[in-house]
SENURO-685607 format. One record per residue (C-alpha): residue in one letter; x, y, z. Coordinates in steps of 0.001 Angstrom, whole numbers, plus 500000, padded with zeros to 6 digits. Example, Ala and Ser with C-alpha at 12.3 -4.5 7.8 and 13.67 -1.06 7.14 Angstrom:
BEGIN
+------+--------+--------+--------+
! rest !      x !      y !      z !
+------+--------+--------+--------+
!    a ! 512300 ! 495500 ! 507800 !
!    s ! 513670 ! 498940 ! 507140 !
+------+--------+--------+--------+
This chain:
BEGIN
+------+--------+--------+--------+
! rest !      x !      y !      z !
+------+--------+--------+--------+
!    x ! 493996 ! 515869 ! 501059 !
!    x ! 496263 ! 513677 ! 498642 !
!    x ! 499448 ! 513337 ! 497907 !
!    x ! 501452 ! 511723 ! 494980 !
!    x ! 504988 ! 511124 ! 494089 !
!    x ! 505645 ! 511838 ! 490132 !
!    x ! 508532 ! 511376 ! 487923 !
!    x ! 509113 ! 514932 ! 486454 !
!    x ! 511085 ! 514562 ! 482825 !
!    x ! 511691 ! 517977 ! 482586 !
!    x ! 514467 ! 517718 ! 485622 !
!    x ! 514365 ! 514302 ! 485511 !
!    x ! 513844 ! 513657 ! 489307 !
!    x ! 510699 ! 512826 ! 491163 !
!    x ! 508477 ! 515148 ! 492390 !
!    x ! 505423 ! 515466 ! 494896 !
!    x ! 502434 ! 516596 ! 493961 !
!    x ! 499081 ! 518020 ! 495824 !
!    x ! 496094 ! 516271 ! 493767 !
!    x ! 493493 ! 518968 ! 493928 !
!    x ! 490483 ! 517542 ! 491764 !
!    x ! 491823 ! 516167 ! 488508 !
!    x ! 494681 ! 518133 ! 488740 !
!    x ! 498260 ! 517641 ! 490055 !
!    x ! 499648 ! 520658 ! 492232 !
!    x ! 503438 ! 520626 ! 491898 !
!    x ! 504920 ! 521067 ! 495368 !
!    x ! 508447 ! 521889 ! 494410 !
!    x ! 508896 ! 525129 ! 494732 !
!    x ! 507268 ! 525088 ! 498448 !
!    x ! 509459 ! 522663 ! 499656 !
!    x ! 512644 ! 523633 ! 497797 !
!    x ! 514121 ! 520767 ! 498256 !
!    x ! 515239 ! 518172 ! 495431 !
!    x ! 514475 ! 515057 ! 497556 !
!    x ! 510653 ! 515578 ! 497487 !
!    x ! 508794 ! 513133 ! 499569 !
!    x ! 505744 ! 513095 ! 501953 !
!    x ! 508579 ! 513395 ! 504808 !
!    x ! 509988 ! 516657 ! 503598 !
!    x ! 506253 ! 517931 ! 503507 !
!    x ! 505755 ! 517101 ! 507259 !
!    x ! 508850 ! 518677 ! 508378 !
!    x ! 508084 ! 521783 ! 506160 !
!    x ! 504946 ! 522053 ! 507957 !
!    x ! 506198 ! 521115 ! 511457 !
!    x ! 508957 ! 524236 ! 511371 !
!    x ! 505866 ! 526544 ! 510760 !
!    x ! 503996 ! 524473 ! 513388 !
!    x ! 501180 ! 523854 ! 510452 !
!    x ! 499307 ! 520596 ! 509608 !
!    x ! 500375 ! 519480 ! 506026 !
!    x ! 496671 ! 520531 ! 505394 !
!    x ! 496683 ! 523919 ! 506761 !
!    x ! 500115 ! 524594 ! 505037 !
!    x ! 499444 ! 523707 ! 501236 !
!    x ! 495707 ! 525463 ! 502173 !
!    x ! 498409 ! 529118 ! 503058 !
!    x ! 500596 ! 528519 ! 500224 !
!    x ! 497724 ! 527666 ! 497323 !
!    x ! 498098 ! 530993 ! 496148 !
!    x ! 501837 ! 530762 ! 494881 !
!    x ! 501498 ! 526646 ! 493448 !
!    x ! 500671 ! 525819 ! 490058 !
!    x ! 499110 ! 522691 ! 488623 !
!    x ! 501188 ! 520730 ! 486493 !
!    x ! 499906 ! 517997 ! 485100 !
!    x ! 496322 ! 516025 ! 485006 !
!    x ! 496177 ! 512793 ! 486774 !
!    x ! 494644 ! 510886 ! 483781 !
!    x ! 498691 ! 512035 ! 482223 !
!    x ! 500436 ! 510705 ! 485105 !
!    x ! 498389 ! 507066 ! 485366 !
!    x ! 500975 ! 505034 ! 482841 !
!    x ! 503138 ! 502856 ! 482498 !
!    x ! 506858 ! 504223 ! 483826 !
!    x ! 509049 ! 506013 ! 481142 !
!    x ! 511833 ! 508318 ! 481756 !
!    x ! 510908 ! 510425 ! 479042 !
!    x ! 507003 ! 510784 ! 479985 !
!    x ! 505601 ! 512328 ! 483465 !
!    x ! 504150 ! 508950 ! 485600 !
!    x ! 503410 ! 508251 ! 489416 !
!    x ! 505646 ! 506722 ! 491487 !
!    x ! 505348 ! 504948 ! 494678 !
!    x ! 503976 ! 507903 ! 497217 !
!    x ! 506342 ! 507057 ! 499594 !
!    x ! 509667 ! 505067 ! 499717 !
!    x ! 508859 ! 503356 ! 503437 !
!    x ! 511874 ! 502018 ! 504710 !
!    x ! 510501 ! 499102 ! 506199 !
!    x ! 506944 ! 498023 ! 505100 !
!    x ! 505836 ! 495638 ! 508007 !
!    x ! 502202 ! 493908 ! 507741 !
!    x ! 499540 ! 492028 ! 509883 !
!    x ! 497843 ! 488849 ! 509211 !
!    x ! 494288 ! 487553 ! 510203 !
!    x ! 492664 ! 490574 ! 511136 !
!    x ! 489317 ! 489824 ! 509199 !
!    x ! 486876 ! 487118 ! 509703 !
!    x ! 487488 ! 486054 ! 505939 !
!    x ! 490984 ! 485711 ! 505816 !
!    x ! 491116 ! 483830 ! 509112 !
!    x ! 488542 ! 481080 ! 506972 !
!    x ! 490875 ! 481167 ! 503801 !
!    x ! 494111 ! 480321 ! 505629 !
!    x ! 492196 ! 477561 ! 507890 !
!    x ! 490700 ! 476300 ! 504805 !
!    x ! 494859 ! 476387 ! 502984 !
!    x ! 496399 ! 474743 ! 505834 !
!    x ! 497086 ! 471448 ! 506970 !
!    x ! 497594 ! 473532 ! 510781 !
!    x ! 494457 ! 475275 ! 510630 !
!    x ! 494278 ! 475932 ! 514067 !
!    x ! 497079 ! 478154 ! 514782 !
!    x ! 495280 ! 480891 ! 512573 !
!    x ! 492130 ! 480037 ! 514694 !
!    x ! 494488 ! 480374 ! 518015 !
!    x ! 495402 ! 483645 ! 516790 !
!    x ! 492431 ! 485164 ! 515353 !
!    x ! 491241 ! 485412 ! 518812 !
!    x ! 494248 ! 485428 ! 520608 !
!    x ! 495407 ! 488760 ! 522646 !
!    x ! 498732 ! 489245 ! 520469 !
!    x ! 497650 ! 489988 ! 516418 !
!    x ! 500093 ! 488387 ! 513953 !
!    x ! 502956 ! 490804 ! 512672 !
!    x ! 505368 ! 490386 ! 510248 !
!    x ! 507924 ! 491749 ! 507872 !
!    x ! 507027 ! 491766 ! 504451 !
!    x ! 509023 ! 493980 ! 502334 !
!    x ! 512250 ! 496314 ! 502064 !
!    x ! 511640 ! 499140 ! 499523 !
!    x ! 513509 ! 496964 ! 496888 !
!    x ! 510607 ! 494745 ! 496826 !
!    x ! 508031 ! 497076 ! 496286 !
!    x ! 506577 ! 498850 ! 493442 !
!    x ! 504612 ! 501687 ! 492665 !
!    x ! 500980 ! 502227 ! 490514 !
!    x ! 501635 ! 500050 ! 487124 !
!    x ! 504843 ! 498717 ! 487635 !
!    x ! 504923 ! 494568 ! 487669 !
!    x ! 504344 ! 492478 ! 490410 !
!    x ! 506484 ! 489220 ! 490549 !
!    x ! 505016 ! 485425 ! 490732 !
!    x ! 507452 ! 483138 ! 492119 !
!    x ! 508503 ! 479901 ! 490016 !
!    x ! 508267 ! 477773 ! 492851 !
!    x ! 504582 ! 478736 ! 493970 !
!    x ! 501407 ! 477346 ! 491975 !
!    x ! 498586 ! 479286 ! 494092 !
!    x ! 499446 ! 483084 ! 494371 !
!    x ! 496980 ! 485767 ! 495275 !
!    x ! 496558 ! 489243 ! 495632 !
!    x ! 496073 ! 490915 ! 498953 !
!    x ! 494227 ! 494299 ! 498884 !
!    x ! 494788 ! 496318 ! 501962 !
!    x ! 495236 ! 499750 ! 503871 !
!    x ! 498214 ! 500768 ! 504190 !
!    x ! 499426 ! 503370 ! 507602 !
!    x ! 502320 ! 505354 ! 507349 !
!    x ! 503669 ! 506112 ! 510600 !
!    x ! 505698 ! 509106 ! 511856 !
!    x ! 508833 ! 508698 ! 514036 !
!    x ! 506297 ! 508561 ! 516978 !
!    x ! 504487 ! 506030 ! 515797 !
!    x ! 501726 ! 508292 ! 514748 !
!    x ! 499923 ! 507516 ! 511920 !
!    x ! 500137 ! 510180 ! 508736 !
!    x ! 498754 ! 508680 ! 505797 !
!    x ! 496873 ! 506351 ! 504620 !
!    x ! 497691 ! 504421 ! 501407 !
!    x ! 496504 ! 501205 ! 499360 !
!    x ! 498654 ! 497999 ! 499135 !
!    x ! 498892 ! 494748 ! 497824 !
!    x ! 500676 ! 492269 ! 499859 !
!    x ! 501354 ! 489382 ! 497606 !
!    x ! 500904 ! 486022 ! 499025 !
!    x ! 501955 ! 482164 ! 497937 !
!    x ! 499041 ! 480480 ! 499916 !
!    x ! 500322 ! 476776 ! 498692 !
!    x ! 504088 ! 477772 ! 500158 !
!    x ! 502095 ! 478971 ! 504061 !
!    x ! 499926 ! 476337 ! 503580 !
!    x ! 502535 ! 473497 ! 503611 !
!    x ! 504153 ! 475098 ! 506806 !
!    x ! 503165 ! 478684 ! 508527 !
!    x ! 507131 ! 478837 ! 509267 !
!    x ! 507268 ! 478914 ! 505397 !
!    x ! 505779 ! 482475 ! 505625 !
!    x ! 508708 ! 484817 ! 504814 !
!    x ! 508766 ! 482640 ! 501429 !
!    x ! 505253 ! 483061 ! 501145 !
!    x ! 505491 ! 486800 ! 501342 !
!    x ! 508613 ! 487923 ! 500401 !
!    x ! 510406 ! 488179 ! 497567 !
!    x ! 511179 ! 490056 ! 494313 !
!    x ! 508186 ! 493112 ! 493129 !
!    x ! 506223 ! 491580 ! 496277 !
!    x ! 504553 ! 494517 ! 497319 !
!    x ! 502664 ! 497334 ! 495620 !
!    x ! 501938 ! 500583 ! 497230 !
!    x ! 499553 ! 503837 ! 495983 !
!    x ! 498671 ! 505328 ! 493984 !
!    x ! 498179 ! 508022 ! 496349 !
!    x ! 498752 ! 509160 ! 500355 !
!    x ! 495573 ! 510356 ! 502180 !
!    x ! 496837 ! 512547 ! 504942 !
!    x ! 495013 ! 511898 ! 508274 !
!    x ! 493365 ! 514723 ! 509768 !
!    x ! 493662 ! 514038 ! 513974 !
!    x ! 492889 ! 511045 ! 515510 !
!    x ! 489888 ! 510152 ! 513848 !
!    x ! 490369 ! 506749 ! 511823 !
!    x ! 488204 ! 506966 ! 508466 !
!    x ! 486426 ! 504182 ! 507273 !
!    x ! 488022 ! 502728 ! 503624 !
!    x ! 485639 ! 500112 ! 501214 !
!    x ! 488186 ! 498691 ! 499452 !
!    x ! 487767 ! 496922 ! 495854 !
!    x ! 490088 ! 494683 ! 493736 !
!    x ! 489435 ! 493810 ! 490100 !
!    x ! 491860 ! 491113 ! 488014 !
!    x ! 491750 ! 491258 ! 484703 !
!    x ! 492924 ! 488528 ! 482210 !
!    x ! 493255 ! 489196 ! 478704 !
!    x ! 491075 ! 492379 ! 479004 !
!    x ! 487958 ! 490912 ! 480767 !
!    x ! 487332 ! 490778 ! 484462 !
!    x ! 487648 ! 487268 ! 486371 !
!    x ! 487797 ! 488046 ! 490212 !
!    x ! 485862 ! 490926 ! 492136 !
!    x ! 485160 ! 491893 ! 495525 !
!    x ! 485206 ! 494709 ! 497747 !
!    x ! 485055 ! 495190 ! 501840 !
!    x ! 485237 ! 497499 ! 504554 !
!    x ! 487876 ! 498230 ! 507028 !
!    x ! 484790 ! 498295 ! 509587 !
!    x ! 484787 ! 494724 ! 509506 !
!    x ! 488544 ! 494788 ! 510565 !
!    x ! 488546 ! 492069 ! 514089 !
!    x ! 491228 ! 494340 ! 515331 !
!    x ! 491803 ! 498396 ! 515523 !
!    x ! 494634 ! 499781 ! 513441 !
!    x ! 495831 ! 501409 ! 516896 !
!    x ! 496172 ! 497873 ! 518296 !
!    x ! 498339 ! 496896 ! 515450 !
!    x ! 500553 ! 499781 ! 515309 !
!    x ! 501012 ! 499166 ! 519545 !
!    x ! 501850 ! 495765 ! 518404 !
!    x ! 504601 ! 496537 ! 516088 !
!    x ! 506120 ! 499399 ! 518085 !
!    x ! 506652 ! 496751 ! 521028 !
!    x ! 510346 ! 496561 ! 521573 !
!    x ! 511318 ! 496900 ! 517952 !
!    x ! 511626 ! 500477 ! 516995 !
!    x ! 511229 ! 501347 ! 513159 !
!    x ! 511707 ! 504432 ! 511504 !
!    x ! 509976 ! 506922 ! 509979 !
!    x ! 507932 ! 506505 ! 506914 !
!    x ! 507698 ! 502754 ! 507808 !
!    x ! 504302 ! 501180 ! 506540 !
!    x ! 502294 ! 498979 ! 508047 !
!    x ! 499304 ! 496934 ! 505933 !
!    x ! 496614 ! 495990 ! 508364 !
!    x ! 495715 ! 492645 ! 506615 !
!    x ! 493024 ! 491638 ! 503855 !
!    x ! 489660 ! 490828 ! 504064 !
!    x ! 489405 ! 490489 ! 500142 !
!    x ! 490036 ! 486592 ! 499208 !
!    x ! 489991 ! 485007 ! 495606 !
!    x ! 488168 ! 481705 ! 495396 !
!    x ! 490526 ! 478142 ! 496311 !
!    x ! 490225 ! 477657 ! 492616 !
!    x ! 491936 ! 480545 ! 491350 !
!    x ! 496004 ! 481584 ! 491285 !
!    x ! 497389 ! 484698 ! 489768 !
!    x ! 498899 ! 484285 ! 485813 !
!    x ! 501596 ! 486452 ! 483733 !
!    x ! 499894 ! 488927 ! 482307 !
!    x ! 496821 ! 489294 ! 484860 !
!    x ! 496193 ! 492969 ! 485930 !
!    x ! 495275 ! 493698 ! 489667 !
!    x ! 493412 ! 496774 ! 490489 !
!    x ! 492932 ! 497642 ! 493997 !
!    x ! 490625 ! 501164 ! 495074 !
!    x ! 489202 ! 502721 ! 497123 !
!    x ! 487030 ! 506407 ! 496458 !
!    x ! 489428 ! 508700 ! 498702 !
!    x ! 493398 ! 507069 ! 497720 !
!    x ! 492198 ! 505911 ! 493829 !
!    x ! 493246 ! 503171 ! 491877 !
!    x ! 496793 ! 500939 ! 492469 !
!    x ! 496552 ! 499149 ! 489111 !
!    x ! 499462 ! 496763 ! 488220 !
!    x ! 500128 ! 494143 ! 485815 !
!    x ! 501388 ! 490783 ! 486996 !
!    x ! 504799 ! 489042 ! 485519 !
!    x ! 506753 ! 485492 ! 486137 !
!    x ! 510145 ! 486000 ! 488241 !
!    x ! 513354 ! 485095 ! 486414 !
+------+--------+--------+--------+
């Protein structure tokens, strides 16, 4: 099942929404609760000791469809109904060189290459902050270039959100924006590299997990540039090197992070040396069971 966050004009506050074919299910009146999120959801279903699933499934009776999602996929305005961001993580943490191909790129960008071969195979995966929720940005809201970068690249990943417990909820798309030219000069550059203003996109939609079992994702980005397509690729998460259980042990390792916090497991989707992000490009990242996380690229004041 999926679940998206909408800006409601009516009230003029968001809303969450149950996306039942090509139709959004307004949760509102379920939950009761102004501050809808995919948090208030859980804990709705937790004090009937339901699964999200089984819950909306009892209550699909008294819900009503609101809007289609084709009317929600715009640009943001106040006066129109548009996603939002699914969830408003509090932390969004990520990890680095968990695919074969990404290890290669960031060999190929450095002038250290072996430390990304070192920890490729190393026992410990790379983590590493990447974004507070002032820094991110939902389905077709701008992502920022910096000034100071002359390489930038998408990074189309899965995204886990993780309960209190460190059990994962959701799944999500993201797009962990990346200055390869700043990491390449110096991996202690990274936090430059990766964060910063609109650095991280997240949607368009939540997947809720269903037990333990860990879906397999083929994920696809597009970029546009002036309306035709110049980059494409797609991959699997089966060709991830590590398991997203490993990672989320990883992070939870002394350094306990709240709940809602999102963790990207790493890209195995990498433009051409050639090629750097412009103002104006459009990035679409999908996948069949979350959709599309389409947004448009501007230049940082």
């Amino acid at each position: 099942m999926k679940i998206v966050r909408y800006w409601d004009p009516g009230p003029r506050r968001p809303a969450l929404g149950w996306v039942r074919e090509d139709r959004i299910v307004d949760l509102s009146g379920l939950l009761a609760r102004e501050d809808a999120s995919l948090e208030t959801l859980l804990d709705a279903a937790k004090e009937r000791q339901l699964s999200p699933e089984a819950l909306l499934m009892q209550s699909d009776s008294m819900l009503e469809s609101s809007y289609s999602c084709q009317q929600l996929d715009i640009t943001s305005d106040p006066a129109k109904p548009h996603l939002l961001q699914p969830i408003v993580p509090p932390e969004v943490w990520a990890a680095g060189v968990t695919y074969e191909r990404s290890r290669r790129a960031r060999e190929a960008e450095s002038d250290v290459a072996d430390v990304y071969e070192r920890v490729y195979d190393a026992r410990r995966p790379e983590i590493f902050f990447k974004a507070t929720p002032s820094r991110c940005v939902g389905p077709n809201m701008p992502l920022g270039l910096r000034g100071d970068s002359r390489w930038i690249v998408p990074e189309p990943e899965l995204a886990l959100i993780l309960d209190g417990k460190l059990g994962i909820v959701g799944f999500t798309l993201g797009n962990d924006m990346s200055c390869r030219d700043i990491e390449g000069e110096n991996p202690l550059y990274l936090p430059q590299a990766k964060v910063f203003a609109n650095c991280c996109s997240l949607g368009p939609a939540v997947l809720l997990a269903e037990g333990n079992a860990m879906p397999e994702f083929v994920i696809s980005c597009r970029i546009l540039r002036e309306g035709k397509t110049v980059f494409e690729d797609k991959t699997s998460t089966e060709k991830m090197h590590r398991s997203v259980e490993e990672l989320v042990r990883y992070l939870e390792r002394y350094n306990p992070v709240p709940a809602m916090t999102t963790l990207l497991t790493g890209t195995g989707i990498i433009p051409p040396e050639n090629f750097s992000l412009r103002a104006g490009d459009v990035v679409e990242i999908s996948s069949s069971s979350i959709g599309v996380l389409r947004n448009p690229v501007e230049l940082l004041a």
